[in-house]
C-alpha positions in Angstrom: 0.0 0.0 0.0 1.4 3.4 -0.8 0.4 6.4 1.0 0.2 9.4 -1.7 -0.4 13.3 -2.0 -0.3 13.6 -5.7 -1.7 12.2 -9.3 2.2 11.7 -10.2 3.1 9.8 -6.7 0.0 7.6 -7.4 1.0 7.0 -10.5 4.9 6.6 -9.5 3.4 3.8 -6.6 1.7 2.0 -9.4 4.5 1.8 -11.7 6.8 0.6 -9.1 4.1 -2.2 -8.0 1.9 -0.9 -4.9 -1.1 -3.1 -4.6 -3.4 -0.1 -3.6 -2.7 3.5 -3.5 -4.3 5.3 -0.6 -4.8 9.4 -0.6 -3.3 9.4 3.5 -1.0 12.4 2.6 -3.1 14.7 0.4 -3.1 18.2 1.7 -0.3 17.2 4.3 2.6 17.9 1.9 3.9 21.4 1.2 3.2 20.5 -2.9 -0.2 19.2 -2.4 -3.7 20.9 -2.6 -4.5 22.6 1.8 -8.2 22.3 2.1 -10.4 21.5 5.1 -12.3 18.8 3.0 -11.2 16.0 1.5 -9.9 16.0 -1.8 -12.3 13.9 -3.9 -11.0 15.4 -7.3 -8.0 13.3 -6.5 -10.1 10.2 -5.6 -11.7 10.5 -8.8 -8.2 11.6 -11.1 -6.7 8.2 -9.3 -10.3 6.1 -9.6 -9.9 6.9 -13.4 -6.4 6.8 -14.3 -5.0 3.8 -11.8 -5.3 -0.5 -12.6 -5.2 -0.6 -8.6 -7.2 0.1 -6.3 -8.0 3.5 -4.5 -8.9 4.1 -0.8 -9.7 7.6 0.2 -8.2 8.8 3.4 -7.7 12.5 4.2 -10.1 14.5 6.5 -13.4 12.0 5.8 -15.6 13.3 9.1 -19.0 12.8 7.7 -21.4 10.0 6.3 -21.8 11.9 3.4 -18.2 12.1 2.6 -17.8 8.7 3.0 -20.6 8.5 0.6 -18.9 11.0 -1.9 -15.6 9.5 -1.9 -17.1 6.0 -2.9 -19.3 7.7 -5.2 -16.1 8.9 -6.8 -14.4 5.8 -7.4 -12.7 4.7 -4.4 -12.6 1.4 -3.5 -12.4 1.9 0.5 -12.8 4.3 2.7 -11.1 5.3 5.7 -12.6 7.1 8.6 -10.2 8.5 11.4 -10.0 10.9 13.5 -14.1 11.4 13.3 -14.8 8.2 14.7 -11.5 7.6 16.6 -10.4 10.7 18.7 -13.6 11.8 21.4 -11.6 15.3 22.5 -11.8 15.9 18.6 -15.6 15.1 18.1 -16.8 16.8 21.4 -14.3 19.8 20.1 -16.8 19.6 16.9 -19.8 19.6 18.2 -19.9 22.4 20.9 -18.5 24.8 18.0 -21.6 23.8 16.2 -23.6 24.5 19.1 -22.1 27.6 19.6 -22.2 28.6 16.0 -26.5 28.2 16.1 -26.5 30.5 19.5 -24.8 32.8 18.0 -27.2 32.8 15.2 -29.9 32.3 17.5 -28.9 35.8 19.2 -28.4 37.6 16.1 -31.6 37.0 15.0 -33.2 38.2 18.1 -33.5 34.7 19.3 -33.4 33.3 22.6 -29.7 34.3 23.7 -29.8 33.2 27.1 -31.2 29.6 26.4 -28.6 27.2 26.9 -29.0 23.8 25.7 -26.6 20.6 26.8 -25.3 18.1 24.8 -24.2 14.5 26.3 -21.5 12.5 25.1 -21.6 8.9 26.0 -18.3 7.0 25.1 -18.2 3.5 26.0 -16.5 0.6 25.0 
């Protein structure tokens, strides 16, 4: 398995006999595309272009980006840090909570209501 950034590493892996090429690095190299998302143009450059197979892995934190990514050719799908780090996921969700108060207030809502969120981890 090679861990790539790039159409040309992909394509490099291949050519030197990877089994599966895997998008790990994309956006983490100083040469590749920096983007918050995942890069599904790549998925779907490498889906096209490669004889082996693809698994997306860079910055997949939703259902529907898993969805996307095997919608644009990969072959797997790898979810990290979304599923795997609970300091990350809490760190997610009270942003979004605080994101609709602050909408809530700008609107003329109701600023002062506060409204809890559990987390449950267990294993």
């Amino acid at each position: 398995m090679a861990d790539i950034s790039t159409v040309g590493e992909a394509l490099a892996a291949e050519a030197l006999g990877a089994d599966v090429v895997s998008t790990t690095l994309s956006g983490y190299t100083s040469y590749s595309p920096q983007s918050k998302e995942p890069n599904l143009e790549l998925v779907a450059e490498l889906a096209a272009r490669l004889t082996v197979p693809v698994v997306a892995e860079d910055r997949i934190g939703t259902p529907a980006q898993v969805r996307a990514a095997l919608d644009s050719g990969a072959f797997a799908v790898v979810v990290g840090a979304a599923i795997t780090r609970p300091h990350w996921i809490t760190t997610r969700f009270v942003a979004g909570m605080k994101a609709k108060s602050r909408r809530l207030s700008l609107a003329g809502g109701p600023s002062r209501r506060r409204r809890a969120v559990a987390i449950c981890l267990s294993r």
